[in-house]
N, C-alpha and C positions, 0 to 999 in steps of 0.2 A: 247645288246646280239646279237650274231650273228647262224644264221642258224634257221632250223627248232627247233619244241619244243625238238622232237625225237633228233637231233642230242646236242642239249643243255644236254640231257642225258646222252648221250657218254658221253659229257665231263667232267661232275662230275665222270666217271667210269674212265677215262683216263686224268687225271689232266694235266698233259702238252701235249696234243693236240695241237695241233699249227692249228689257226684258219683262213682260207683259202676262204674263201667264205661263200655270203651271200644267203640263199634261197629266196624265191620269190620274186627274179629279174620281174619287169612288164617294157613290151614294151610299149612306149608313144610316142605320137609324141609332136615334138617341139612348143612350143606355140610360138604366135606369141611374138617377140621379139621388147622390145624400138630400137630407134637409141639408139649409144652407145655416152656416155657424152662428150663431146669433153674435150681434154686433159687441157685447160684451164681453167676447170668449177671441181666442187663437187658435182655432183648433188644426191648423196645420201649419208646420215651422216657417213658412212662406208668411203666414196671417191666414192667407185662404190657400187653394187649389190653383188660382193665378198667379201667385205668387210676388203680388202688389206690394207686399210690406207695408200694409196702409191698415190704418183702425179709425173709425170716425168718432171714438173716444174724446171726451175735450173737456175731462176734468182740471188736468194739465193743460194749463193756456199760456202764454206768453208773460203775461199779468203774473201768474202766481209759481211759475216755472224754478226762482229764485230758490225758495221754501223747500224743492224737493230735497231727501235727505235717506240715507240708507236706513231700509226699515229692517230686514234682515240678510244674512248671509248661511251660505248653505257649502260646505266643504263637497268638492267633485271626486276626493280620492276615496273607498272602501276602506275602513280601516280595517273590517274584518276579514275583507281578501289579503291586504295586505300582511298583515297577522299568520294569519294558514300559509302565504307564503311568502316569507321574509326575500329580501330585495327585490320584491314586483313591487315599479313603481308607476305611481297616474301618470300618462301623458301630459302635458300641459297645454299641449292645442286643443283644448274642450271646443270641439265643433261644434256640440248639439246647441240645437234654441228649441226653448220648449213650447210645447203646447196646452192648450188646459181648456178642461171640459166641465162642467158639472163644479168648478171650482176647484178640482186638481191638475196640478200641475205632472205632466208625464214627460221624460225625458233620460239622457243615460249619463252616467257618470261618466270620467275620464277612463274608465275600464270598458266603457262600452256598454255596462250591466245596465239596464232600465230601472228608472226611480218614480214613485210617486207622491208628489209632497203637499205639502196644503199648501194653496195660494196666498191664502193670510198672512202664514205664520212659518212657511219653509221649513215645517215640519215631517220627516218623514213618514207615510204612512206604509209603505213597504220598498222593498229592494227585490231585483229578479236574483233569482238562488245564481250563485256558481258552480263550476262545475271540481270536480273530487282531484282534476289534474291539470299540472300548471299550463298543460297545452290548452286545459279548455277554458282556465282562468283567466289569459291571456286574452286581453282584448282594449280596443280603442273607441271611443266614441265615431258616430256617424254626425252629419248635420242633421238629424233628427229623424222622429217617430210617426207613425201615423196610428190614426183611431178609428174602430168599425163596432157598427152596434145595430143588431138587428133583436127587438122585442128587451126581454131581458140580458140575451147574449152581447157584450161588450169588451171590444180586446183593442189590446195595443201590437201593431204590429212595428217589429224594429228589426233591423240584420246586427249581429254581431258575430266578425270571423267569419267565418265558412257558411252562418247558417240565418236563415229566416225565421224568425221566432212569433209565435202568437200567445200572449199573455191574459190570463183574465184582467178585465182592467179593476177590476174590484178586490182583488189578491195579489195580483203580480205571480199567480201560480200559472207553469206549463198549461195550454187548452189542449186535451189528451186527444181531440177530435183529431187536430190539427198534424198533417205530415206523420213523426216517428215522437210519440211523446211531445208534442207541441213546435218540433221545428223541421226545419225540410232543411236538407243540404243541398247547397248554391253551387257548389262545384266543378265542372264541365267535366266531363268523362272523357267528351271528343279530343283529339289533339292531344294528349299527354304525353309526353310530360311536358310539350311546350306550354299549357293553358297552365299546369299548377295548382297553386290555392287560390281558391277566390277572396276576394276582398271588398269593400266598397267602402266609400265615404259619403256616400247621398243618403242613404235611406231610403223604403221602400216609398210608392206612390199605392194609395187606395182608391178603385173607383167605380163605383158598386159592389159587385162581388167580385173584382178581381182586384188583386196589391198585385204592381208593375214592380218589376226588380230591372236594376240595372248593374253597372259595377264594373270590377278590372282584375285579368288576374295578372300572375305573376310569370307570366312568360315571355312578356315582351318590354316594353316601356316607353321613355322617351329621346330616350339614346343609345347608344350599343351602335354592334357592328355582326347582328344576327340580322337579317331579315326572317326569317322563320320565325311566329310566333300566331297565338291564338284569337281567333275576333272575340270580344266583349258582347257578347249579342244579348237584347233586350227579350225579359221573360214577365209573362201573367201567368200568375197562380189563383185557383179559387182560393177566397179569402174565410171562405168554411172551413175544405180540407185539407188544403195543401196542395192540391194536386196542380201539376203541371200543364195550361190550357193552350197556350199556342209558344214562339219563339220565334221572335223577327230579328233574320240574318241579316245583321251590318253589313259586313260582308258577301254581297250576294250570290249565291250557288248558281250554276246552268239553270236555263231558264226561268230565271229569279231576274226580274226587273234591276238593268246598272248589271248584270255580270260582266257584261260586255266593256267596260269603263274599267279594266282590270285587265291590260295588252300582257301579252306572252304568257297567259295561265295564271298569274300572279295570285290571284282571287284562294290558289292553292295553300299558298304560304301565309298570303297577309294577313296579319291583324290589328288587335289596338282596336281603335275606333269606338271604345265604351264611354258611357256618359257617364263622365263621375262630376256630373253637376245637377242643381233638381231640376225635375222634373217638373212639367204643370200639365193641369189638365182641364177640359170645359164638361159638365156635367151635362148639359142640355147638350152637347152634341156628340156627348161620348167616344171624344178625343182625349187621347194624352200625346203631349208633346217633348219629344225627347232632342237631346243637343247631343250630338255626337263629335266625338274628339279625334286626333289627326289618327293615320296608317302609323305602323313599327317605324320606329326610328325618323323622323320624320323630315331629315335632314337632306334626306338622298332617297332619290323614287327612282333610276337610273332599271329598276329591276319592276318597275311595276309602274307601266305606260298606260297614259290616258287618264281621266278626272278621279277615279277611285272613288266612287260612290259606294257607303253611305257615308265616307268621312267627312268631317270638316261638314254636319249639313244638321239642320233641322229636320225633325222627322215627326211628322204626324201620324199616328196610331189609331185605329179603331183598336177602344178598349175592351173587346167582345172578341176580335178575333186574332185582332195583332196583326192585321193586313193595313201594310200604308197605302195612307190615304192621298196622300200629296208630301213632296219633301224638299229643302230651298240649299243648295250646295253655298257656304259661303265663301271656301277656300276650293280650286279646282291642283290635284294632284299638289297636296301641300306638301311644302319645301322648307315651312318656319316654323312647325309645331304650333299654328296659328287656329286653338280649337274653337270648335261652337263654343263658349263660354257663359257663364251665366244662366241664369233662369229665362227660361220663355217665357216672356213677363204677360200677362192677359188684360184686356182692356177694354173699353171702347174710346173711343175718338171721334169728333169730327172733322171732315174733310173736306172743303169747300162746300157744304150746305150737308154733306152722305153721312148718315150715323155707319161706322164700320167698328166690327167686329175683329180687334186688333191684336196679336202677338209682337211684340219687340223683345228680337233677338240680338244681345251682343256677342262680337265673338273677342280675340285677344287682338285683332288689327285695329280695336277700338272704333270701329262700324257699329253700327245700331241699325239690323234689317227690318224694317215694320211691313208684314204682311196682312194680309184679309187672311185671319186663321178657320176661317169656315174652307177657304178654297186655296191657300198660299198663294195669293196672287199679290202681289207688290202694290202696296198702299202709293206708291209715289213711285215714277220708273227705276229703277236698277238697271246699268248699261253695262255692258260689259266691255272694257276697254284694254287697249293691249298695254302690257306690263315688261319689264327689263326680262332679258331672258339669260339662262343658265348655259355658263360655258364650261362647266364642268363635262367630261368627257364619259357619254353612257346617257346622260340624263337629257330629258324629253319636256321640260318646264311648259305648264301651261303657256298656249299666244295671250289669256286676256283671263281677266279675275274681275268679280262682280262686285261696284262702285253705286252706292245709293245715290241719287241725286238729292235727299233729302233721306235725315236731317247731314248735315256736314258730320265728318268726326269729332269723339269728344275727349279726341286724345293728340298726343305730337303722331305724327305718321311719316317713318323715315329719315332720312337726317341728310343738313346739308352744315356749310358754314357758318349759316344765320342760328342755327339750334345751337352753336358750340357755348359752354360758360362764358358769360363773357360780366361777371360781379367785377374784373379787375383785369385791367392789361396783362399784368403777368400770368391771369388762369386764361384769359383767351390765348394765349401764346404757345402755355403748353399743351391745352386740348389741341390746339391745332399741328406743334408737333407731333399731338399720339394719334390725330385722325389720318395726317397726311399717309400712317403706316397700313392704310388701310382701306377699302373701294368704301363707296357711301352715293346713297341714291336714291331713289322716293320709294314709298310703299312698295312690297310684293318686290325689291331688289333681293335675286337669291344671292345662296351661301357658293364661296366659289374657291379653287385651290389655291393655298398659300402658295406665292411665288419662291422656286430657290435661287432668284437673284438677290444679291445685295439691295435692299434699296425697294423690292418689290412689295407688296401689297400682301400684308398679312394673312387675308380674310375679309369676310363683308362684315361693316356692320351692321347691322339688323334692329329697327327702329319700327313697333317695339321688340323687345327681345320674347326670348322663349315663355318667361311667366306672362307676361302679355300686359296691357294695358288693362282691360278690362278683366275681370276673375270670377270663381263663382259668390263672392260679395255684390258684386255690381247689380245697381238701380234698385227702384221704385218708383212707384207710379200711384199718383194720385188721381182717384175718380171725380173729385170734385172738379177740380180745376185742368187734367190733362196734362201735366205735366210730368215728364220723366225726367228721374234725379240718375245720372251717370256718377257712380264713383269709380276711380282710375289711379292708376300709378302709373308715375313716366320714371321707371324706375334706370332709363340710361340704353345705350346700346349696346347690344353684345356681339361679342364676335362669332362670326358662324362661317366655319367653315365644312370643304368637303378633302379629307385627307385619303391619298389613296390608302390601303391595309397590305400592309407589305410585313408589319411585324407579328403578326398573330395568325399562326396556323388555322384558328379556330373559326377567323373571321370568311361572311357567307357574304360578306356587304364588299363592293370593291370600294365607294368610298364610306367614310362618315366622318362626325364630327368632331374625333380626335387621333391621335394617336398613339397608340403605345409603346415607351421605350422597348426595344431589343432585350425582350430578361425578364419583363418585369411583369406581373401577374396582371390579366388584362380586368378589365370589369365584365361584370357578368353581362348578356343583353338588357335584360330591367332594368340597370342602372346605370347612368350616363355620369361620366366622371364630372365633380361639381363646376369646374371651367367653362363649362360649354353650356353654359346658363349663366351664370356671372354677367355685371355689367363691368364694359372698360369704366374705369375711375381715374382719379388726380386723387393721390393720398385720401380716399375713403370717398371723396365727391363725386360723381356723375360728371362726365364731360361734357355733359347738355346742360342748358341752364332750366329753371325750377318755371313754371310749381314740380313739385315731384308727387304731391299728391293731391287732387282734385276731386270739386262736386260739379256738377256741370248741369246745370237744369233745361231741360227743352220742353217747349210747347208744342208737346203732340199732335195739335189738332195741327199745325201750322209747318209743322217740323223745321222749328228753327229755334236757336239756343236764347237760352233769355239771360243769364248769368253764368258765372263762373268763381271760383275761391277755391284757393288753398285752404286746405285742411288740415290746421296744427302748424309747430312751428319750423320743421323741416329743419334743417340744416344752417339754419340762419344763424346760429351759435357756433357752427364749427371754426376750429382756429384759424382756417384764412378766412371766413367769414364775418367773424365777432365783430371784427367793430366798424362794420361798414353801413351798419344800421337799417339791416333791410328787412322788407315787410315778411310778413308769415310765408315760407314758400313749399311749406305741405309734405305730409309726413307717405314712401311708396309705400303702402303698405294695402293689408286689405280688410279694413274696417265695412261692417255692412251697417245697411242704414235703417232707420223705423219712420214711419209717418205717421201722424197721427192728425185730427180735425185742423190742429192748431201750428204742429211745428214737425221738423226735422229732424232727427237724433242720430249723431253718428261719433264711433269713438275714434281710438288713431292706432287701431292694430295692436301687434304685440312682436316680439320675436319667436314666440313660439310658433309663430305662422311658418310651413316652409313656403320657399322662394322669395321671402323677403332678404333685404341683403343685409340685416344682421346687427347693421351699426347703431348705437344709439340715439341718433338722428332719424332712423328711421321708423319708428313707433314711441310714443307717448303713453301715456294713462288718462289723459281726460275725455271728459265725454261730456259732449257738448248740444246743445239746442240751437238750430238753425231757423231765421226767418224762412219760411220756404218761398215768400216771392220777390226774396230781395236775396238773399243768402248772407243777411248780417248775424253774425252769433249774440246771441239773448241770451245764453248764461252758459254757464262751465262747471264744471266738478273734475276734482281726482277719485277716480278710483282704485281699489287697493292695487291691482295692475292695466294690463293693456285686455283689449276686446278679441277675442277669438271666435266672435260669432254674430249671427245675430241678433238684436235686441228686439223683444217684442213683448205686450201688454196689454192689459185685462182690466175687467173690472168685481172687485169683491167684497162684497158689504159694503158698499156705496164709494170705495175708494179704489182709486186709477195706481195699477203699480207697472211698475214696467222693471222686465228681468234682462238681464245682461251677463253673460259667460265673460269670466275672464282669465287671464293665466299668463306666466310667461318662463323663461327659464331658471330666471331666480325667486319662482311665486308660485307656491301651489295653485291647481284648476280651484274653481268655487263661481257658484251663481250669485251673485249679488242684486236684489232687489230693491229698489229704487219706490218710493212715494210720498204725499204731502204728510207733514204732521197729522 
């Protein structure tokens, strides 16, 4: 949301308002700033602090791209944890992408434990100790690490589990300075036992002397039929000792800027709202900007009236004190679990003749908001326009939801007839029997009660559905040229409804998004039974037609799209498809991309990814080089599996390697390193 509460007023009275600025703009001074990464290094899993995915590397060109060939491989499971305790097994969604400094490479295994290896040769130079008990054993990789180095003192800072860890980066031993024995626990005290155990998947952000933690615990989630649960609220810690320096409430308390955006007390109970996507941050201005994700359950707000700030919003950060500085609401009182998604990408741009100092934010409605990140002021107007409103009984659906005028979407947005399969008469025929069971309607149409007439309307479908269009894979941005690379899954519509709760004593929510039979053991709030994220399908297919998986390039300075491809060969195989001979129509899934001086690199996901839907259509193992101003593919490889992260690459002894995580359910995790003869 943008502006004061007052002017958020207007705009329900004045639905296309065209939205111009943000109110309380705070002056800060610059914190002190790292050197910046030398160009042949990655020293942040982004590439940089902006989170560009770009390296101006160009040993690999187009010319000699053929020749690349795997130089080494690097196993992601412990054998010696696994060892000490027989059936702890790696995860296979290896999230991390590494970074590398001084010529090592720092990063975590499938267990979560931080590794440090030689860029050369994928040799280990140490591993972080585990702990004596399978509780502390236990652990999952993040998307990656960060590095802080003041004279001789040099650490890596990672979260694994419950805790924030500071390693020497020259041993991989505990920094004794550091919290309790080198780690601080992440934990939330408040709210228990709703908050739980903490967790995260992002990994911390460093920015001078402070590492930003963000994360999620385990009290609420993305579906349930609790409203009661704990806010995910953003923390800085000094990155000396550990200690705890401020903590900006998502959720804002009495007299805390947005409490008021939280009708009948709500602000009480609600939570959610943690960014478990990365972070970026501008050094020169001593911002960090964080992407906040939807309220509890997010299907039904019937209990907590009005825009619910800070969800669903960009949030700019002085890194000094954790006082926001300006914040952009994408979604107002979300209804589709439609979060800030993706990296707040950093940039410059030109703009009709204005060098701006640019963030591009996507969220899962497949919007791309590009603001002036010194001030969040909207690079190109943002209108806010009124949207289908919710007839569910109780609920209060926003009048209007904020519409970029530039660039367009770079995804399908909502669903009518014209979206339905239509490869063959007979799959149009039957998508259109399984739509007609069901309301359908453009962007921001909510979730609404199944009818109990014969005949009546199942539910809404919801286009995109819950995993989103856009995810934390999405984009890159190139400095040269200004262009941002959108990657996207049209992974199909899903049904979303609001069921009243008539079978569960336990339930605090009157509706949500399923129901429980009469008997039968209900799901906890955390977890949303797997239905109600699912796409409607035709025997394994999507009832939308393809691409299902997309790169989408736009001209930032211009904000407007310059191409488009499918990614991989989608579904174009499956047995009503086979022999109708159609072009690649793209793998949903969530491959993240790398740029480099010369090309594009993006692979086709894996199943190990959650919220992909599973089929073997929908993730590959190649990994492929894109023209980046035409988006023709210049060459291909398999590798041993699918991509579970991002790729990214270095230069070492005069040779360009580029590393790539990969894994799948039938494939152990492992880094596989890529370069020339």
């Amino acid at each position: 949301m943008m502006g004061e509460p007052g002017d958020r007023m207007m705009a329900h009275a004045r639905p296309l308002r065209v939205l111009l600025s943000l109110g309380a703009v705070v002056t800060v001074v610059a914190a002190a700033s790292q050197a910046p990464a030398p160009s042949t290094e990655w020293q942040y899993y982004g590439g940089d602090k902006g989170f560009t995915r770009y390296s101006p590397l160009s040993h690999i060109t187009r010319d000699n791209v053929r020749n690349l060939r795997i130089a080494w491989r690097r196993p992601a499971a412990n054998a010696k944890l696994m060892a000490a305790f027989p059936g702890t097994q790696p995860n296979a969604y290896l999230r991390s992408t590494p970074i590398i400094v001084d010529g090592v490479l720092y990063t975590q295994d499938a267990h979560g434990l931080v590794i440090a290896l030689d860029g050369e040769t994928g040799r280990t130079i140490w591993e972080q100790p585990f702990g004596s008990t399978l509780d502390d054993a236990r652990g999952a990789s993040t998307r990656g690490v960060d590095y802080w180095r003041r004279n001789a003192d040099a650490r890596i800072l990672a979260i694994r589990g419950e805790y924030l860890y500071a390693l020497d980066a020259a041993t991989g031993r505990p920094v004794p300075a550091f919290g309790e024995a080198g780690r601080v626990l992440l934990r939330f005290t408040d709210r228990q036992p709703l908050a739980g155990r903490f967790n995260d998947s992002t990994g911390p952000l460093v920015l001078g002397n402070v590492v930003v933690v963000t994360g999620n615990t385990a009290g609420a989630g993305d579906g349930g039929n609790i409203k009661e649960a704990a806010p995910e609220d953003v923390r800085g810690f000094d990155v000396e000792t550990g200690k705890l320096l401020w903590r900006f409430h998502v959720v804002p308390r009495p007299g805390e800027f947005g409490n008021e955006t939280w009708g009948n007390d709500s602000w009480k109970i609600a939570g959610d709202l943690g960014a478990w996507n990365p972070m970026t941050a501008d050094a020169e201005l001593g911002y960090v900007y964080v992407p906040l994700s939807s309220p509890t359950a997010a299907w039904y707000g019937g209990w907590r009236p009005g825009d619910n700030l800070f969800a669903n919003s960009l949030v700019a950060l002085d890194v000094k004190t954790g006082k926001r500085v300006w914040h952009f609401q994408t979604v107002h009182h979300d209804l589709w679990d439609w979060d800030t998604i993706g990296p707040p990408m950093l940039g410059e741009i030109t703009v009709d003749g204005r060098r701006i100092k640019a963030v591009m934010q996507a969220n899962k409605a497949a919007f791309l908001y590009v603001l002036d990140r010194t001030n969040g002021r909207p690079v190109w107007p943002i209108e806010e326009r009124p949207v289908p409103q919710s007839t569910v009984p109780g609920e209060r659906s926003s009048p209007t939801q904020p519409f970029p005028t530039k660039p367009p979407a770079f995804d399908l947005q909502g669903i009518s007839d014209a979206d339905l399969i239509d490869y063959t008469t007979a799959l149009k025929e039957r998508a259109r029997t399984i739509a007609k069971q069901y309301l359908m309607g453009p962007v921001f149409t909510p979730p609404s009660v199944p009818s109990d007439q014969t005949g009546g309307p199942k539910g809404t479908l919801v286009q995109p559905g819950a995993w989103g269009s856009a995810n934390w894979n999405t984009g890159a941005f190139d400095p040269d040229t200004g262009y941002y690379y959108a990657i996207s899954q049209t992974l199909g519509p899903a049904n979303r409804t609001a069921r009243k709760q008539t079978a569960d004593p336990r339930a605090t929510m009157e509706y949500a998004d399923f129901e429980p039979a009469v008997g039968a053991t209900n799901p906890p709030a955390s977890q949303a039974p797997p239905s109600t994220m699912d796409a409607i399908s035709i025997d394994g297919l999507p009832i939308i037609k393809g691409p299902y998986g997309r790169i989408t390039a736009i001209d930032m300075n211009r904000g407007e799209p310059v191409w488009m491809k499918a990614n991989g060969d989608g579904p174009r195989f499956h047995p009503l498809l086979k022999d109708l001979n159609l072009p690649p129509l793209g793998y949903p899934n969530r491959p993240a991309p790398l740029l480099t001086k010369t090309l594009l690199f993006l692979g086709e996901g894996s199943n190990a990814i959650s919220g992909t839907a599973g089929a073997d259509w929908t993730w590959g193992t190649k990994f492929r080089a894109y023209d980046k101003a035409t988006g023709s593919v210049i060459w291909e490889m398999d590798l041993p599996s699918g991509t579970t992260a991002g790729p990214m690459t270095y230069l070492r002894n005069g040779k360009q390697f580029i590393v790539v995580s990969v894994g799948a359910r039938n494939h152990p995790p492992e880094y596989v390193a890529l370069s020339l003869p």
